[in-house]
N, C-alpha and C positions, 0 to 999 in steps of 0.2 A: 573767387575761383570756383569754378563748377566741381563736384565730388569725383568725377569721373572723370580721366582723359578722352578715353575715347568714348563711341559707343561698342566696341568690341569688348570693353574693358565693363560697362555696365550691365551688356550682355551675361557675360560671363560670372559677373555676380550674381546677379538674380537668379543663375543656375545653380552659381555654390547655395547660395541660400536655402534653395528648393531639393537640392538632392541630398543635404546636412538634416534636413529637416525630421522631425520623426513619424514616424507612421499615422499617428494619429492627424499630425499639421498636414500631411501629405492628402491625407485622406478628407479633410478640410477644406481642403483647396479643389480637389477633385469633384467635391461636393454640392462645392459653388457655382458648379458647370450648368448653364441650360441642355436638356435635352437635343440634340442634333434635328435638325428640322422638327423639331414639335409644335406644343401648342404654342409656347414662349414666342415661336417666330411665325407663327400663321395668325397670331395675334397682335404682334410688334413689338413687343415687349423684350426685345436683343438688343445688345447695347450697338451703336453703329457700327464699331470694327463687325460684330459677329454676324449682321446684319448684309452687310455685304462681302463678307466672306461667303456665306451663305447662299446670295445670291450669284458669286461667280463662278457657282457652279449649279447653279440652276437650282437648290435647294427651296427657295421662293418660288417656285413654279411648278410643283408636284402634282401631278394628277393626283384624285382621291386615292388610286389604287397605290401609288407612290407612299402616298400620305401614310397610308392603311399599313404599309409593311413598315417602313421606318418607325411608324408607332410600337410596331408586336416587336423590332429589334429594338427599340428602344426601353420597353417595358421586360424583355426576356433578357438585356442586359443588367437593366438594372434588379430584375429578381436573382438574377448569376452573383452578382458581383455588390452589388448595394452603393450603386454609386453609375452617374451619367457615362457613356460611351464620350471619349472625349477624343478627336483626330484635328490633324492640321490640316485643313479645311481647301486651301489653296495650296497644299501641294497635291491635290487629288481631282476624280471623276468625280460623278456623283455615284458612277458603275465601281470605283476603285474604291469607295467610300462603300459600298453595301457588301463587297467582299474582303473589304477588311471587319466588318460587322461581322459576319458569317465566321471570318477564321476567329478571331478574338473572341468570339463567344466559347473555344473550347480552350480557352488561356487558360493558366493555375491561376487564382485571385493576386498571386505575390506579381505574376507576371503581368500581372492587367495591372495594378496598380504603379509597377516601374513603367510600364507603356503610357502609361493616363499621363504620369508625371514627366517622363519626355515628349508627349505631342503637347503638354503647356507649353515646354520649355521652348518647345519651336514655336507656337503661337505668338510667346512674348517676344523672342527674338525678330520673327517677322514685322511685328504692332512696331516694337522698339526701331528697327532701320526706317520704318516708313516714316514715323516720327521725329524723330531725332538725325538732324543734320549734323555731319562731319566738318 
């Protein structure tokens, strides 16, 4: 017998687990994030999901000037906050994706780090449905 009944039901764990967790595990896992469009994916180095998440929103295809700001919000986050900008990927523009850059950047750190930890939590809940059949 499989651990889960359903997949809403494994879903739903993985969240308990990750919002039970303590700030420091939280902050671990936030950690382990690659950069949003950075080097990690102009180099290849993303794992497939994030790869083409990435790409369906055009992230794979950046002009340099693109490249060039997403680096300075990617670097001005992480001197803010100490830790990757982390968003669910495919429910966004790549225009929705730079203005939530924009407003998150004047978060409290308590508030960027509850945000980091629910755009995982939809990340893995998306990975999880695609994956996993009912």
């Amino acid at each position: 017998a499989l651990p889960y009944s359903t997949r809403d039901e494994l879903v739903a764990t993985l969240l308990d687990v990750m919002n039970a967790a303590g700030q420091d595990e939280q902050l671990a896992l936030i950690r382990a994030h690659p950069d949003l469009a950075g080097k990690a994916a102009r180099a290849g180095d993303l794992t497939e999901s994030s790869t083409r998440e990435q790409a369906s929103v055009g992230l794979d295809q950046l002009s340099d000037e693109e490249f060039d700001l997403f680096t300075r919000l990617n670097t001005d986050y992480q001197a803010r906050f100490g830790f990757p900008f982390i968003i669910a990927v495919r429910e966004h523009t790549k225009a929705s994706i730079l203005a939530a850059f924009e407003t998150r950047l004047n978060n409290e750190p308590s508030t960027e780090i509850s945000e980091a930890i629910r755009n995982i939590a939809r990340i893995v809940s998306l990975r999880i449905v695609d994956m996993v059949m009912e």
